[in-house]
Each structure stands twice: as C-alpha cells, then as structure tokens.
C-alpha positions in Angstrom: 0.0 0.0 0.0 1.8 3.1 -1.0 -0.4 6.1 0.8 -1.2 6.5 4.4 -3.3 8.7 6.6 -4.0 9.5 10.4 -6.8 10.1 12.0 -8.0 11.8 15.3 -12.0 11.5 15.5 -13.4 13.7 18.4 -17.2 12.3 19.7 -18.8 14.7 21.6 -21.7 13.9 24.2 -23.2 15.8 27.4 -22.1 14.2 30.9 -24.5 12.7 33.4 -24.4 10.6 36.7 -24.6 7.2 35.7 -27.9 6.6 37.1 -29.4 9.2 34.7 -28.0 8.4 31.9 -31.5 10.2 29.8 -30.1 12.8 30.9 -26.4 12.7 29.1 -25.6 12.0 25.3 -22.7 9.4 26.2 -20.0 10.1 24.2 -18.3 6.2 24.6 -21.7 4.5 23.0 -21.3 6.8 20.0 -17.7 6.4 19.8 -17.7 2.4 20.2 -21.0 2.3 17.5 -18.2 4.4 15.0 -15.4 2.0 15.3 -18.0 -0.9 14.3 -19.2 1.4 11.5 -15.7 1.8 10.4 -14.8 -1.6 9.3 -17.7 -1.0 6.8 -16.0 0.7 4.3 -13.4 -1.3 4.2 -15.5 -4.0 3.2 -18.9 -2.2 1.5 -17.4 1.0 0.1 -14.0 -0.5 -1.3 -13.4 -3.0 -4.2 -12.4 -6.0 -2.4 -8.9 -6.3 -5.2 -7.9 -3.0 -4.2 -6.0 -3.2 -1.0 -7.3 -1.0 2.2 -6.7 -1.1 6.3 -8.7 1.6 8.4 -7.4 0.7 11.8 -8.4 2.5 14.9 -5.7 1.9 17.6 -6.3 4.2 20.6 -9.2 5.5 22.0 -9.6 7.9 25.2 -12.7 8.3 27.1 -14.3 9.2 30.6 -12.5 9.8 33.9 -14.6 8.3 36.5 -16.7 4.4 36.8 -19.8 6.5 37.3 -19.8 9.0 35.2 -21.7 9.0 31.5 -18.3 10.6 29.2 -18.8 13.4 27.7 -15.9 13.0 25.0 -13.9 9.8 23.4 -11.4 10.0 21.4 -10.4 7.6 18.6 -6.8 7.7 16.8 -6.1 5.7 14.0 -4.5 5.1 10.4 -5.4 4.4 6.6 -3.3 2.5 4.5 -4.3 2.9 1.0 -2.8 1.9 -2.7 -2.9 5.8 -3.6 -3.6 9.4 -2.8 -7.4 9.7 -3.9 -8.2 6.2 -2.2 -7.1 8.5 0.6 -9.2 11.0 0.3 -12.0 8.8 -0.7 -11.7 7.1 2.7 -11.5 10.7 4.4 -14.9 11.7 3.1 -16.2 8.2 4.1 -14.4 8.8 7.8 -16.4 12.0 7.9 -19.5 10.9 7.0 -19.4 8.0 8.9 -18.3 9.2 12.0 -21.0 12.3 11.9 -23.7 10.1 11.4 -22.7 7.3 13.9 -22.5 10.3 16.5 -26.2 12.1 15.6 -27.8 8.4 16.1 -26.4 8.6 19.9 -27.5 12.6 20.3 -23.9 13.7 20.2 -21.7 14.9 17.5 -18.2 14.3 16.2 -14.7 16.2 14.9 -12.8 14.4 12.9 -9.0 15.5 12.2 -8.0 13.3 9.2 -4.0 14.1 8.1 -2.9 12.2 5.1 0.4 11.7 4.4 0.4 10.6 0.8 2.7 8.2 -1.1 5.4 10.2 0.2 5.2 9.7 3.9 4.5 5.9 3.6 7.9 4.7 3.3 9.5 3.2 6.3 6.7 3.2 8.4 
C-alpha cells in the first residue's frame, strides 16, 4: 500500500451521573458504535482487489466508573494503494463518524491528516 493517513475523531456527548444516563448523550456508545461502523467501508465502500486497512488503535474516554463521558477520542491510520483512495476514505471517515454520533445525540470532529505516497515509506 503506497499512501497513508491518520486520523484523530473527536465524539462529543453531554455528561450525566450514571444513574441518569436520559439525561447525558454518552460520548463512549457513539464512539464504540463508530469504530464498528468503520470496518464498513473497508469492506462495503471498497473494491475487495484493491487493497485497504482503516485501523483505529487508541481511543480515550471518561475519567470516572460512574460517570456518563462526555468526550472519546479515537486515533487511528489508513493504509491505501494511492492518494485519492485517501481521500476517498477521508470523506467516508467524515460521513461516517458524523452520522454514527447524531444516532447517539452527540456529534463528532474528525481531524483526518494524510500523508500521501510520500510519507508511507519506512513506516
């Protein structure tokens, strides 16, 4: 795969106690209903001979067991065969993770970086 690209998605919710969580938009529900949604377009948006990975290897969220979190934060990387696979996937990230958050009440920032052909080598 010659192109690559990063990815910070920011999932916005509204804290709550945990026992009121109707009264919260919890931010870890939408973010773990994205990262299901995700390994969708690798195999429903992509043709299955061209080679693509959308991995999501970090994500951040909540600071106490009783709390409803009001932000997660996912962190990942594309590996794709070119530069407009790239920012094919990008639009799909966006799209994706906008829509996974509204279905959950919250809403979502993604910060998508690719680093083209260029930056692929040696990593």
């Amino acid at each position: 795969m010659g192109a690559r690209a990063e990815f910070t998605l920011t999932v916005h919710g509204v804290s709550a106690h945990g026992s009121t969580p109707n009264k919260g938009r919890d931010a870890i529900t939408a973010a773990s209903a994205i990262v299901l949604d995700l390994q969708g377009l690798v195999s429903r948006f992509n043709d299955p001979l061209d080679p693509l990975v959308v991995t999501v290897g970090s994500v951040r969220a909540g600071t106490q067991f009783n709390i409803i979190a009001d932000t997660a934060v996912l962190e990942g990387t594309v590996f794709a065969p070119d530069d407009a696979a790239l920012e094919t996937v990008g639009e799909h990230l966006r799209r994706t993770a906008a829509a996974g958050a509204e279905a959950w009440g919250c809403t979502a920032s993604l910060d998508y970086r690719p680093q083209g052909t260029a930056g692929a080598e040696g990593k």
